[in-house]
C-alpha positions in Angstrom: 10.6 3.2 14.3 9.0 4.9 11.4 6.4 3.2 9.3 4.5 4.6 6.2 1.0 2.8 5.3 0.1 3.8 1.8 -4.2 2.8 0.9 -4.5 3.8 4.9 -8.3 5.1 4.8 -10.1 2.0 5.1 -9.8 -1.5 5.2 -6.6 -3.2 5.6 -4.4 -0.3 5.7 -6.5 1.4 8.2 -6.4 -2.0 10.8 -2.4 -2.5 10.1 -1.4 1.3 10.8 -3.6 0.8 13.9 -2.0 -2.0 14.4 1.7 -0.4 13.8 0.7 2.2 16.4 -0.7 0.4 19.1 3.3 -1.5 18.8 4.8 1.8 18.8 5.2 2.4 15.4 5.4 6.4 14.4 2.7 5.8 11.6 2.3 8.1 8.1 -0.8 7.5 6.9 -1.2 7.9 2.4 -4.1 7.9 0.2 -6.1 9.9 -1.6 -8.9 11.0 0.8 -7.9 13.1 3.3 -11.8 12.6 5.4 -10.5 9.0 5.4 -7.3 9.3 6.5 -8.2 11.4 9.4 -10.9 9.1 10.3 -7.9 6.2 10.6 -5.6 9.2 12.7 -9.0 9.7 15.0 -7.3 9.8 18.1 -3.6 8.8 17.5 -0.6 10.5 16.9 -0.4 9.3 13.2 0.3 11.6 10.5 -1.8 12.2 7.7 -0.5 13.2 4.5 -2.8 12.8 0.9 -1.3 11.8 -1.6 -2.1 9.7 -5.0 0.8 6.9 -5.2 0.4 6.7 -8.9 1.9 10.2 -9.5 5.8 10.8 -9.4 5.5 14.5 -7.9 3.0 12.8 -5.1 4.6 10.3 -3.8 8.1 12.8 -4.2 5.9 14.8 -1.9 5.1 12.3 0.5 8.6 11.0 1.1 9.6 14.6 1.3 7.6 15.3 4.1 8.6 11.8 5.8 12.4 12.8 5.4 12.0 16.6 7.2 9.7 15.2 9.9 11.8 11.6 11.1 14.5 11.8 8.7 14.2 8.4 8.3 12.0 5.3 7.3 11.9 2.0 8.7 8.7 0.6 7.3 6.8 1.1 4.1 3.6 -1.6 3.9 3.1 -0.7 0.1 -1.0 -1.6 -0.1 -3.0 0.8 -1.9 -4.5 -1.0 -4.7 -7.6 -1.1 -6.8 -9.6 -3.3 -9.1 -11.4 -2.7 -12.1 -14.9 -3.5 -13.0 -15.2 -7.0 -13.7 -15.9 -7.2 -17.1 -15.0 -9.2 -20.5 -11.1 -8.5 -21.1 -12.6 -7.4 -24.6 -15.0 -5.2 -23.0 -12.7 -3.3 -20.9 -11.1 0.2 -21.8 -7.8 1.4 -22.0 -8.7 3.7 -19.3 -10.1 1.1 -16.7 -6.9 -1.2 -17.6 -4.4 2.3 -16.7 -6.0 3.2 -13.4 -5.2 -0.1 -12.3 -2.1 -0.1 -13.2 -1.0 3.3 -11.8 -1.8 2.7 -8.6 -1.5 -1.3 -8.0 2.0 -1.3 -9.8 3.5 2.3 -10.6 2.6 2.8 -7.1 3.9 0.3 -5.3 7.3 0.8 -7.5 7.4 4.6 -7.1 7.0 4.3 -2.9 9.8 1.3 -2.8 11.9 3.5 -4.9 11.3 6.2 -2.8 11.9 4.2 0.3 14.7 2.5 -0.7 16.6 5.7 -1.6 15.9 7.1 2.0 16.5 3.8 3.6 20.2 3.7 1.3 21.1 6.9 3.1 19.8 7.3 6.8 21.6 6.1 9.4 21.9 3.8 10.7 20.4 2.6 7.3 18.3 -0.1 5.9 14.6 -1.2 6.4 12.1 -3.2 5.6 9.3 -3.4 2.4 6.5 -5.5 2.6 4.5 -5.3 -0.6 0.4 -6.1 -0.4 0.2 -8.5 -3.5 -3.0 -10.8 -3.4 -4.2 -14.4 -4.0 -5.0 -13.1 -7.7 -0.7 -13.0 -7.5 -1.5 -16.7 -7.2 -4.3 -17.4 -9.1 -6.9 -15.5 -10.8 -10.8 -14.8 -10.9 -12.6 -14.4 -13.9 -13.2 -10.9 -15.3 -9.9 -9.3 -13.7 -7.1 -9.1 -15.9 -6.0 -5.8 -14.5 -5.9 -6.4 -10.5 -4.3 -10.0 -11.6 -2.0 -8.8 -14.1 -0.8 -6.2 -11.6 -0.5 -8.2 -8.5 1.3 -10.6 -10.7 3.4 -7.7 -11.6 3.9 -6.9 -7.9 5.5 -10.3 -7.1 7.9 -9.9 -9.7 8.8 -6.2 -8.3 9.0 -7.5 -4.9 11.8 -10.5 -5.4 13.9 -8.0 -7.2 13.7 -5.2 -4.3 14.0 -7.8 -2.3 17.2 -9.0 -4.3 18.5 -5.2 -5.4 18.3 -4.2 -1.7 20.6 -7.0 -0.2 23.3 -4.9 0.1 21.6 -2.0 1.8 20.4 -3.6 3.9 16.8 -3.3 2.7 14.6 -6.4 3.1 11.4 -6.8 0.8 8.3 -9.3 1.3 5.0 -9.9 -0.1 1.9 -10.8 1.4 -0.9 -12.4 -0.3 -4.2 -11.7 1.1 -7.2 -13.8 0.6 -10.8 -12.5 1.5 -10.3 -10.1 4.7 -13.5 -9.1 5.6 -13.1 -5.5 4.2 -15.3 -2.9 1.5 -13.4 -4.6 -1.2 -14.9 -8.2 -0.1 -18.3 -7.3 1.2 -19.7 -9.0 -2.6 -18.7 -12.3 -1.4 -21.5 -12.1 1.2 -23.8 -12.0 -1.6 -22.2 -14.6 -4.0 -19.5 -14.0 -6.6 -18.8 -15.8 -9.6 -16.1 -18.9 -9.7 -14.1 -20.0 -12.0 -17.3 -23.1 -13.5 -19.2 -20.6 -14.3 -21.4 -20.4 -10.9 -21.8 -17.9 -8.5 -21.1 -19.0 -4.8 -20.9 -17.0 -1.4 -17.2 -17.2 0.0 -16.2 -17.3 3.0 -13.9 -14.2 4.9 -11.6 -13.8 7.4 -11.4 -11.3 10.1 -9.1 -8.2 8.8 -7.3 -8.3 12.3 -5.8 -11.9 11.1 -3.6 -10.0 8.4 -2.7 -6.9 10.6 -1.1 -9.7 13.1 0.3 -11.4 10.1 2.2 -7.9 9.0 3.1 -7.2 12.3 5.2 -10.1 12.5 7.2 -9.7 9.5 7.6 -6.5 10.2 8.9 -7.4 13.5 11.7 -9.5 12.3 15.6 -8.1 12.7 16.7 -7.4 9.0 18.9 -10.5 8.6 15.5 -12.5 8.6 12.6 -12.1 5.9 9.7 -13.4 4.7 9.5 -13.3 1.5 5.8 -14.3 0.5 3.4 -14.8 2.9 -0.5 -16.3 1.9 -3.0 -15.6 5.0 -7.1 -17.0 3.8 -10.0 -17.2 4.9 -9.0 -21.1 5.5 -12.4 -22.9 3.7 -12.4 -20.1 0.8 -11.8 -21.6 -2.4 -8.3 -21.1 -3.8 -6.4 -24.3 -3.3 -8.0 -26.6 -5.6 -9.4 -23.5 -8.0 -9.7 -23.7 -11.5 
């Protein structure tokens, strides 16, 4: 089984393609820092390719070299993402609004269609998506109108993919993640502002909790799918926000 992990240097795409190779997984590793990457492949068989998800002749790249290698793709856990400063939506430029964008939603749509073409084609064919969306999918913080907007986005993306692939095959989930103790989160330690206007330390989850969580949808035979999953930190506050 071949699985590509896109955002694999750090965090939750570094824990879920150890994750997929301790299963047995045959594990591409994308992102943009190749030091990263490698520190992720440290010891494994996992293949290391750079690439920047948000640009067409990238990610062509990528697939290209996933197709000539395996000839085939079984697994694509789309989850490079970014956020942008958290800021005013009046205060923020179009710059800092696009490099969201490119990467947390042109990337994740230029990988599935990537993926999906292979997965059309291979034999025997079909595979599975699962799309890294967020509890800002859900519900949002204040100050990020781009990661929210985009993880919104992704939802929408997912259900067709998941819909558009049907008779390929193809199968397409979300998960929602809600403070994983990764970089990303490591603010909530010190407080981080709520929706009332205070500032209050969340609590976070152990990042091993969501590479269990992937590995079981992944796991499931392609007539079953989950198609949005939420994993939290269990006392953080999202139900009840706002």
């Amino acid at each position: 089984m071949i699985a590509l992990v896109t955002g694999a240097g750090s965090g939750i795409g570094r824990v879920v393609a150890l994750a997929l190779d301790q299963a047995g997984y045959q594990v591409v590793l994308a992102g943009r820092r190749i030091d990263a990457l490698n520190e992720t492949a440290a010891g494994t068989g996992m293949l290391a390719v750079p690439t920047d998800v948000g640009r067409p002749q990238a990610v062509e790249a990528l697939f290209g070299e996933i197709e000539n290698r395996f000839g085939r793709l079984d697994l694509l856990f789309n989850n490079a993402g970014m956020s942008a400063p958290s800021v005013p939506l009046d205060e923020l430029s179009y710059e800092q609004w696009m490099d969201v964008v490119n990467v947390n939603l042109t990337g994740v749509f230029l990988c599935a269609q990537a993926a999906m073409k292979l997965m059309k084609k291979q034999q025997p064919r079909g595979g599975r998506i699962i799309n890294n969306g967020s509890i800002s999918a859900q519900t949002p913080r204040p100050n990020s109108a781009p990661y929210t907007a985009t993880k919104h986005a992704v939802t929408g993306l997912t259900k067709s993919i998941a819909l558009d692939g049907r008779p390929f095959d193809i199968a397409c989930g979300q998960i929602d993640i809600g403070n994983a103790a990764s970089e990303m989160t490591a603010r909530m330690t010190l407080g981080v502002p709520q929706a009332n206007g205070s500032v209050m330390v969340e609590p976070r989850m152990d990042l091993a909790h969501v590479a269990s969580a992937v590995l079981y949808m992944a796991g499931l035979p392609l007539e079953a799918n989950v198609l949005t999953m939420t994993v939290m930190a269990t006392t953080m506050p999202l139900v009840g926000r706002g």
